[in-house]
C-alpha positions as CSV (number, residue, x, y, z in Angstrom):
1,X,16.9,-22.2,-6.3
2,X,15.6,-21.5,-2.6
3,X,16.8,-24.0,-0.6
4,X,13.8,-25.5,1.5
5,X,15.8,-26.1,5.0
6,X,16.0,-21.5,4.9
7,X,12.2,-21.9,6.6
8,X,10.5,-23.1,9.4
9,X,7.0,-23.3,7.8
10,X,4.8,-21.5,10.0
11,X,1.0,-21.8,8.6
12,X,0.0,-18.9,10.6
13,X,1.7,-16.1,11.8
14,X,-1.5,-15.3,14.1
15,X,-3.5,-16.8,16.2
16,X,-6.8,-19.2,14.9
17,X,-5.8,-17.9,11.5
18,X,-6.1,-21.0,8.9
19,X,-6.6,-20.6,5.2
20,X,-5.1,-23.8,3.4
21,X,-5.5,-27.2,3.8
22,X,-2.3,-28.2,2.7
23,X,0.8,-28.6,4.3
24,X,3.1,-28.5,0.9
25,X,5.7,-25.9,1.4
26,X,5.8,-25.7,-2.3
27,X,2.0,-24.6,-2.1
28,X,1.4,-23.3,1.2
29,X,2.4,-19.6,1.5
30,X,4.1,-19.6,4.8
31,X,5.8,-16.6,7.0
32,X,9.1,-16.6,9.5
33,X,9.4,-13.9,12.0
34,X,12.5,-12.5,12.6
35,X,13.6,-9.6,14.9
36,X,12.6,-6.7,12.6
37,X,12.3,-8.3,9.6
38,X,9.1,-10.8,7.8
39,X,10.1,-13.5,5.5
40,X,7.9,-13.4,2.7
41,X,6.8,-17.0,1.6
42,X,8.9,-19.2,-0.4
43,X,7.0,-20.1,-3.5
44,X,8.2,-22.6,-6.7
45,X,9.9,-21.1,-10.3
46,X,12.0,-18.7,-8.8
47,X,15.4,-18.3,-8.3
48,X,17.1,-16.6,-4.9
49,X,20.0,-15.6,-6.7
50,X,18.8,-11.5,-7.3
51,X,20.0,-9.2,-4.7
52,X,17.5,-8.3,-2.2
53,X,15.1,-5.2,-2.6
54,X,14.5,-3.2,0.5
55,X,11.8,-0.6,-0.8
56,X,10.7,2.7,1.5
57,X,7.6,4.6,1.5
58,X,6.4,8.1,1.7
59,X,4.5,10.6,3.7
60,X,1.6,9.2,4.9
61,X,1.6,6.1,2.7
62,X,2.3,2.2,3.9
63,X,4.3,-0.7,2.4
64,X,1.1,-1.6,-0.5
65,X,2.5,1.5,-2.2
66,X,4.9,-1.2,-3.9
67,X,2.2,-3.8,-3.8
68,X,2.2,-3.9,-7.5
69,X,5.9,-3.5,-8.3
70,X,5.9,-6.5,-5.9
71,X,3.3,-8.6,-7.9
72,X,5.5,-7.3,-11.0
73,X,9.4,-8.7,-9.8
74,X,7.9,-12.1,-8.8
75,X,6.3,-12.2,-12.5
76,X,10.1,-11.5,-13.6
77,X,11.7,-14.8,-11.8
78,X,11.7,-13.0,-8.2
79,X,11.1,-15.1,-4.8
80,X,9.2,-13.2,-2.6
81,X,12.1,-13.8,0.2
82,X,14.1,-11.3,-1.4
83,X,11.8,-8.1,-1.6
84,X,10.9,-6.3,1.4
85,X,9.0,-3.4,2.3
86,X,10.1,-1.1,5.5
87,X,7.2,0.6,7.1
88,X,7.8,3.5,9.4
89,X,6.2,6.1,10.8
90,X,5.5,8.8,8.9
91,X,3.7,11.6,11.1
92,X,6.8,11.2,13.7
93,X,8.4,14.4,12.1
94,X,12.2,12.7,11.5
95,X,13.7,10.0,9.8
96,X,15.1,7.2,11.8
97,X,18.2,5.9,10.0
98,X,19.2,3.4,12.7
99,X,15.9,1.3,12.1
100,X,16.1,1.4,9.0
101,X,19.7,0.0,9.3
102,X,18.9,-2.7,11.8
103,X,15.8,-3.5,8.9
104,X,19.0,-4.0,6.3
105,X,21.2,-5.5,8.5
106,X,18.6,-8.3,9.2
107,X,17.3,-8.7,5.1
108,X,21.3,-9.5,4.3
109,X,21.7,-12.2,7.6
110,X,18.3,-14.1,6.6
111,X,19.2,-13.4,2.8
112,X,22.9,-14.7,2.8
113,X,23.2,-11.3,0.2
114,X,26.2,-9.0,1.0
115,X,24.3,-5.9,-0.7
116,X,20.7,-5.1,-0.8
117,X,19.1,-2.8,-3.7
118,X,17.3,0.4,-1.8
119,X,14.1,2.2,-3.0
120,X,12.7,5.4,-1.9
121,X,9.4,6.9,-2.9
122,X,8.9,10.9,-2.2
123,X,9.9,11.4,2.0
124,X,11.4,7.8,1.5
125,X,13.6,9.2,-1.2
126,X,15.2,11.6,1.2
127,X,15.5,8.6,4.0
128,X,17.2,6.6,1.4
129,X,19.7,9.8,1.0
130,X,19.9,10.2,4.6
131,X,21.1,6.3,5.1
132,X,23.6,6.5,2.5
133,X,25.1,9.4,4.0
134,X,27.3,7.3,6.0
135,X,30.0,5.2,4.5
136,X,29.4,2.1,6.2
137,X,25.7,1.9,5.6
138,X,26.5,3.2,1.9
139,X,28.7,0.1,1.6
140,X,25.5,-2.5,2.2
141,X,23.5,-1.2,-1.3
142,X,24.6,-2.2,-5.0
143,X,22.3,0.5,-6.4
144,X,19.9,3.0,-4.8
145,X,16.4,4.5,-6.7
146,X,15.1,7.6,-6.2
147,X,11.4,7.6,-7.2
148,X,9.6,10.8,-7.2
149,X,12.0,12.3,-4.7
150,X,13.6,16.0,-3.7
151,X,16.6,17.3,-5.9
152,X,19.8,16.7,-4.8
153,X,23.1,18.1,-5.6
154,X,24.9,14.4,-6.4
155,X,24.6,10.7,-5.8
156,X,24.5,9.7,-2.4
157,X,27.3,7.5,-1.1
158,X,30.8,9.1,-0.1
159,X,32.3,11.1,-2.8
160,X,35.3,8.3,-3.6
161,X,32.6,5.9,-3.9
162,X,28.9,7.0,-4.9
163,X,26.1,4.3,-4.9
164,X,25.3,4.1,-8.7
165,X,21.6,5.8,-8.5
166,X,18.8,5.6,-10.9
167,X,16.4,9.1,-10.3
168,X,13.6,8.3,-11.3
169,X,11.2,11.8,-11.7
170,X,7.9,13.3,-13.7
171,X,7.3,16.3,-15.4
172,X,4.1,15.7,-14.5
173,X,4.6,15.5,-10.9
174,X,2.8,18.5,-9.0
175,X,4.3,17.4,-5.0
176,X,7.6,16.9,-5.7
177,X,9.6,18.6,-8.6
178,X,12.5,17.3,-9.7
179,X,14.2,18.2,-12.8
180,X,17.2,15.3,-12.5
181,X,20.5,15.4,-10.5
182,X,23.8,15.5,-11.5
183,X,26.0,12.0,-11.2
184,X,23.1,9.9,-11.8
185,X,21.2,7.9,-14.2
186,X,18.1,10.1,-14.8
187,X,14.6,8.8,-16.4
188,X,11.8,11.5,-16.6
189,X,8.4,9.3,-17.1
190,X,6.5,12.8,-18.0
191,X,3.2,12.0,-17.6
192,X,2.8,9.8,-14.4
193,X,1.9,11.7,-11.4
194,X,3.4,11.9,-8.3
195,X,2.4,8.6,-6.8
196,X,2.2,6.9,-10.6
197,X,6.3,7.4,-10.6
198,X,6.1,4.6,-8.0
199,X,3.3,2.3,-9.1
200,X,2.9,2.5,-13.0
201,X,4.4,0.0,-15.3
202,X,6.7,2.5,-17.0
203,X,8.0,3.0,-13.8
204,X,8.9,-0.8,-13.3
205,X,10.6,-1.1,-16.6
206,X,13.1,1.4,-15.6
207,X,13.6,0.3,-12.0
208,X,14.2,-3.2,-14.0
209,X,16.4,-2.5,-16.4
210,X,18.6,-0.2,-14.2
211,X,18.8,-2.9,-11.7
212,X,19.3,-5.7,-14.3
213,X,20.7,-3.7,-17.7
214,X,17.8,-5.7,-19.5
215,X,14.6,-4.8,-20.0
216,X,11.7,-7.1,-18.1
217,X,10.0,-10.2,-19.5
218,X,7.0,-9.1,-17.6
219,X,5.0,-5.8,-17.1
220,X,1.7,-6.0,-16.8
221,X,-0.1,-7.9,-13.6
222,X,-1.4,-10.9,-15.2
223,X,-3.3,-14.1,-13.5
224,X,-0.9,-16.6,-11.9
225,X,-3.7,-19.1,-11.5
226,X,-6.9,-19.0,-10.3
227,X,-6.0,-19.6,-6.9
228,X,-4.9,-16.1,-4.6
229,X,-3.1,-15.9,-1.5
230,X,-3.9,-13.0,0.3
231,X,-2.1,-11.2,3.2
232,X,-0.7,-8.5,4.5
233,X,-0.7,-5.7,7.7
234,X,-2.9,-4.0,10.1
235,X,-1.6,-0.7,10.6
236,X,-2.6,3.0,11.4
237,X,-3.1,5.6,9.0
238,X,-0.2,7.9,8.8
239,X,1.8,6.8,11.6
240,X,2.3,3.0,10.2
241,X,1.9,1.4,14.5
242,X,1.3,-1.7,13.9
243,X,-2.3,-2.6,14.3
244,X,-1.0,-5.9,17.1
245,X,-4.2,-8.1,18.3
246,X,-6.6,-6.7,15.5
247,X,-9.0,-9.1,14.0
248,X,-9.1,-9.5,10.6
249,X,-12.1,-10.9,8.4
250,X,-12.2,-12.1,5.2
251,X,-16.3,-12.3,3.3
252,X,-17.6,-12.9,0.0
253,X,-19.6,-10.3,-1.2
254,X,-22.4,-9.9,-3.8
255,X,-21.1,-7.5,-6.2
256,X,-24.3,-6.2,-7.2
257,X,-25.9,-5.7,-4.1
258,X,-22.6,-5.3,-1.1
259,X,-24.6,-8.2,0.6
260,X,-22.2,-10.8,2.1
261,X,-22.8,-14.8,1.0
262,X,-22.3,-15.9,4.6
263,X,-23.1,-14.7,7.7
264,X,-19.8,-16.2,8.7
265,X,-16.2,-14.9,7.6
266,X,-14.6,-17.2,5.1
267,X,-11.6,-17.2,7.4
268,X,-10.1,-15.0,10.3
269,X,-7.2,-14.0,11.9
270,X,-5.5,-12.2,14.7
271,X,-2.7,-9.8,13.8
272,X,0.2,-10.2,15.5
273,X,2.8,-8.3,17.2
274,X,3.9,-5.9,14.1
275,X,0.0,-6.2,12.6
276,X,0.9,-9.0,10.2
277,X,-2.0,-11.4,9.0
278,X,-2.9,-14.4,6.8
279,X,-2.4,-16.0,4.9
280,X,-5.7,-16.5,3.3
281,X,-6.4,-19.0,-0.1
282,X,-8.6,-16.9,-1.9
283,X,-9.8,-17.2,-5.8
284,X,-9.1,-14.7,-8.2
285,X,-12.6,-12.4,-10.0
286,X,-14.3,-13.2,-6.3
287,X,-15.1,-9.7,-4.4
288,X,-14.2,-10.2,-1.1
289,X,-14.3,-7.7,1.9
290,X,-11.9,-7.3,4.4
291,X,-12.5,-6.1,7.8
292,X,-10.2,-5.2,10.8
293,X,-11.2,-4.8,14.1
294,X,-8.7,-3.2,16.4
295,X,-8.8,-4.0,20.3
296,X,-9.8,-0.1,20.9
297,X,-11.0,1.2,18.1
298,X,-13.8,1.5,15.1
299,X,-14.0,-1.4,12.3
300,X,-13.0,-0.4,9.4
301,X,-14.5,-2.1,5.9
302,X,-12.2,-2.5,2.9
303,X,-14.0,-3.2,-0.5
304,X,-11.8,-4.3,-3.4
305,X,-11.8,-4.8,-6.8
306,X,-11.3,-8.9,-7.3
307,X,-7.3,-9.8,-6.7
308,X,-5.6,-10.9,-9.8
309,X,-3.1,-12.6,-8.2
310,X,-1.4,-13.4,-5.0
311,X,-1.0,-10.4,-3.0
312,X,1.3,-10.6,0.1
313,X,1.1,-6.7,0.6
314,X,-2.6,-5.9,1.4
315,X,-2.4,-3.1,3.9
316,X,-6.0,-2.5,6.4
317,X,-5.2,0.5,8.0
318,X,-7.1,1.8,11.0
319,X,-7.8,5.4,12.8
320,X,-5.1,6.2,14.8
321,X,-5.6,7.3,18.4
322,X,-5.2,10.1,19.6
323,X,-1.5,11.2,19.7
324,X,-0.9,14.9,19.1
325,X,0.2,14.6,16.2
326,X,-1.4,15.7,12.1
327,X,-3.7,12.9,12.0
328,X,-5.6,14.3,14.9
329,X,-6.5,17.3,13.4
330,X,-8.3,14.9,10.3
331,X,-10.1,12.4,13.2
332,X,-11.5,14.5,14.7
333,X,-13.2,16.3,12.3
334,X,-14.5,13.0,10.9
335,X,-17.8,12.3,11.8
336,X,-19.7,8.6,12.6
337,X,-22.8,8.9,12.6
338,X,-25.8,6.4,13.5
339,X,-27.7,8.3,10.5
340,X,-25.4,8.2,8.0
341,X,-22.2,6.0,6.4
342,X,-18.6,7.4,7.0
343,X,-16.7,6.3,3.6
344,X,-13.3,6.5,2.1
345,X,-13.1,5.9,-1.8
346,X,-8.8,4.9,-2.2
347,X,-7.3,5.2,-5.6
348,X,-4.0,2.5,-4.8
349,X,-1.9,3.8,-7.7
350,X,-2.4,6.9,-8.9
351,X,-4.5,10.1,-8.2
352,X,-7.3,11.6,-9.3
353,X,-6.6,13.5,-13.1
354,X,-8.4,15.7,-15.7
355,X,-10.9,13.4,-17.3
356,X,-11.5,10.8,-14.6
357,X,-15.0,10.1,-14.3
358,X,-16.1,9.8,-11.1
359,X,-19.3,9.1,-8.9
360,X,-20.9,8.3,-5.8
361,X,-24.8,7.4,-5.9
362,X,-24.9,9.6,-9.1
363,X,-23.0,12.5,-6.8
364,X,-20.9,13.4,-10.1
365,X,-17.2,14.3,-8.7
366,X,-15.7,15.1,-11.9
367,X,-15.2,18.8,-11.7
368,X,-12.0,20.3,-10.5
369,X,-12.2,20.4,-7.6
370,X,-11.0,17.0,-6.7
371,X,-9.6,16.2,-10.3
372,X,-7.1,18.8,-10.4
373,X,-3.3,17.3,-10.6
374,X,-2.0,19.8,-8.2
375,X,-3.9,18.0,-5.8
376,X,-3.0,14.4,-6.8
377,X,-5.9,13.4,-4.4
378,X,-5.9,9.4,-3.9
379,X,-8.2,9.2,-1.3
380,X,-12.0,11.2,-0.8
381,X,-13.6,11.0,2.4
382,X,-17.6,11.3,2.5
383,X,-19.6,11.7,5.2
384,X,-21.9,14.2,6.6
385,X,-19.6,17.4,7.6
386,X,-22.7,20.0,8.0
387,X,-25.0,17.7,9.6
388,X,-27.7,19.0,7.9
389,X,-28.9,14.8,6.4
390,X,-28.2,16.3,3.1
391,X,-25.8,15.2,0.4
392,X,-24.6,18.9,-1.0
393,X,-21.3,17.6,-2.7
394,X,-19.3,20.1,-1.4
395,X,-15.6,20.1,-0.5
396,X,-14.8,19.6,3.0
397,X,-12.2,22.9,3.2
398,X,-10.3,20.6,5.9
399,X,-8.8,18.4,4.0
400,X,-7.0,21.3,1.5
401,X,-4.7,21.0,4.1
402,X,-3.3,17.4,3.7
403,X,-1.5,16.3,0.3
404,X,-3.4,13.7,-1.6
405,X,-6.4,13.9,0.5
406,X,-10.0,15.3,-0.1
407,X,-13.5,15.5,1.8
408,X,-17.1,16.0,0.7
409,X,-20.2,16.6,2.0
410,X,-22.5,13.2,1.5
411,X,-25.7,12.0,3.2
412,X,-27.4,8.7,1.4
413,X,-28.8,7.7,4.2
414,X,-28.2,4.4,6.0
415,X,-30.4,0.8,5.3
416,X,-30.0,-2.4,3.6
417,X,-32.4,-1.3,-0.1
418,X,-29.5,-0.8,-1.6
419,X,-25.8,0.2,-1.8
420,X,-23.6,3.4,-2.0
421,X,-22.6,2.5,-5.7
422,X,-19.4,4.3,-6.6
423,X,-18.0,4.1,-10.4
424,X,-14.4,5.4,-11.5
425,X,-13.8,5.4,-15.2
426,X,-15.1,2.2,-16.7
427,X,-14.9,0.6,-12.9
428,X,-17.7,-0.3,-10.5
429,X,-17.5,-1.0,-6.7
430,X,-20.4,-0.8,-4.0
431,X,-20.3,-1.3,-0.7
432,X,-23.6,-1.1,2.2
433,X,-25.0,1.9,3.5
434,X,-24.0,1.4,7.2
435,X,-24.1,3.6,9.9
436,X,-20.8,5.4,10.6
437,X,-21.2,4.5,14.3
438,X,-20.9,1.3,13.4
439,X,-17.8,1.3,11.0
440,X,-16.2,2.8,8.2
441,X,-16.6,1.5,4.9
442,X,-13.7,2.0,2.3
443,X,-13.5,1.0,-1.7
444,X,-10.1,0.3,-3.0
445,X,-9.9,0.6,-6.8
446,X,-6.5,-0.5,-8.8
């Protein structure tokens, strides 16, 4: 079991950030700062004794990618101490092995572990490959997972000793194709999209049993009490800076109406140096909304569906400045208006498909244009493109140059009568119809 001497219980990573009135380590989630690396918090009923995961993102995604992989491990006997997610910057045009080396080297010396297990989704799958290139680095992971990757031509590792490699592909996957690779252990889910292959709980049982050669206890993500601790990072889109002095808010809101319950946040926090925050003791079926504030920048507005459980990798992601770079070309053709709302509705686990039925305010988005798997579009972006205060529902072309993205043309208006309302399949989110000028409002459905 975790020995409790491994932490120095820190209750807040951030300044004036306070969401627990106890001081039990047993029931206070708590973080420790390291060099390059965050503890996750201890917590009781698990055992230390798996080897560590160190997972890797893709192209403009963040850590939360594995948020529910995550949620799923702990369910299986996991301590949070011994998954980690390594953020890095995506937009940068290169891979840079040596931080992600110094990220390992640090997970085994606060681990104890000699070997870490190493996941890569998509442009992660080929950093994975590009670490294990060398020997020495190859010699630090007991097994490597290539989720939703680029072919290769054999496992990665030297030739005399390959790291035993799960590949874990789709059929159904319109980015990336990936018919298996020779060497390795290859699972073809078949009909999980491109970011499903990282997210879905078919995806999890394989990752499982090829780390474990069993099958898991646990799949779904079920209620771990009614009490939620909720954390996570500030950090811009694309680029994954961290997000450092940000202030994060935490509200109640009125799911019928987007209204908030107190005119006061429920709690808040500064991000810190690497745009960590919380943790915050939250109750699970409450809707809460998030905001984050960065030193120079707009607010952005995150409205979720209720947390089911404790979630340690809730990612607020903010504009990026100006840098040169891709995500200047999308910034600056978004527009904040004082006249109308600037909103993003995120799918955090899969994209949109042929059948998903979709609205905003009655605005039905169900036509191919943005349900089309070769798109796998998990994130829309409405706001008023042709500045002409009507909501024509039109593709914003702009965005048919970015994978996973889409734009359209919407105008509600801006007031306090009532909400954008935005349903997806059987769900139903709503958030306020605020002026763009004054933040950006985003819904996050599971």
């Amino acid at each position: 079991m975790r020995q409790h001497f491994l932490f120095t219980f820190v209750l807040a990573l951030v300044a004036f950030g306070c969401s627990s009135s106890s001081e039990d380590p047993e029931t206070t989630p708590a973080w420790e700062r390291r060099e390059v690396v965050l503890l996750p918090p201890w917590q009781a009923g698990c055992t230390s004794d798996h080897t560590p995961i160190v997972m890797v993102h893709g192209f403009l995604a963040s850590g939360d990618t594995y948020a529910n992989h995550v949620m799923r491990f702990v369910a299986n006997g996991y301590c949070e101490d011994r998954i980690f997610v390594f953020d890095w910057d995506t937009m940068a045009g290169g891979r840079d092995v040596e931080k992600l080396h110094a990220f390992v080297d640090e997970v085994l010396a606060v681990t104890g572990a000699s070997q870490i297990d190493l996941m890569g989704h998509s442009a992660g799958g080929g950093y994975g490959y590009s670490f294990l290139s060398d020997p020495a680095r190859a010699a630090k992971v007991r097994k490597y997972v290539h989720i939703a990757s680029g072919p290769q031509e054999g496992p990665p590792g030297p030739e005399d000793a390959p790291v035993p490699t799960l590949n874990l592909f789709s059929a159904n996957d319109r980015i990336v194709p990936n018919e298996g690779i020779e060497g390795v252990e290859n699972v073809d889910l078949e009909d999980d999209d491109h970011y499903q292959v990282a997210t879905s709980a078919e995806s999890f049982e394989a990752i499982y049993e090829f780390l474990h050669g069993e099958p898991p206890a646990v799949v779904e993500i079920a209620p771990d009490g009614d009490v939620v601790y909720i954390a996570g990072r500030a950090v811009a889109l694309g680029s994954n800076v961290p997000a450092a002095g940000s202030r994060v808010e935490i509200y109640e809101l009125d799911p019928e109406t987007a209204e908030r319950t107190t005119k006061k946040p429920l709690a808040w926090f500064t991000a810190d140096a690497q745009g960590y925050w919380g943790p915050y003791e939250g109750a699970r079926g409450v809707h809460y909304e998030l905001v984050v504030r960065p030193d120079n920048g707009r607010a952005i507005h995150y409205y979720r569906e209720p947390f089911v459980r404790t979630n340690t990798k809730v990612y607020l992601r903010t504009i990026p400045s100006r840098s040169g770079g891709l995500t200047d070309v999308l910034v600056s053709a978004l527009r904040f208006d004082d006249g109308q709302p600037t909103s993003v509705v995120f799918l955090a686990n899969r994209g949109l498909q042929p059948g998903d039925a979709l609205a905003i305010d009655e605005v039905d988005l169900s036509g191919d244009e943005f349900t089309n798997p070769d798109s796998t579009t998990i994130a829309l972006f409405f706001y008023d493109a042709n500045r002409n205060d009507e909501t024509d529902g039109t593709p914003i072309g702009l965005f048919a140059s970015f994978p996973f993205l889409s734009g359209v043309d919407f105008a509600p208006g801006v007031g306090s009568d009532r909400p954008v309302v935005v349903t997806w399949n059987e769900k139903r989110l709503v958030l306020p119809r605020r002026p763009g000028s004054e933040g950006v409002g985003i819904v996050v459905f599971e």
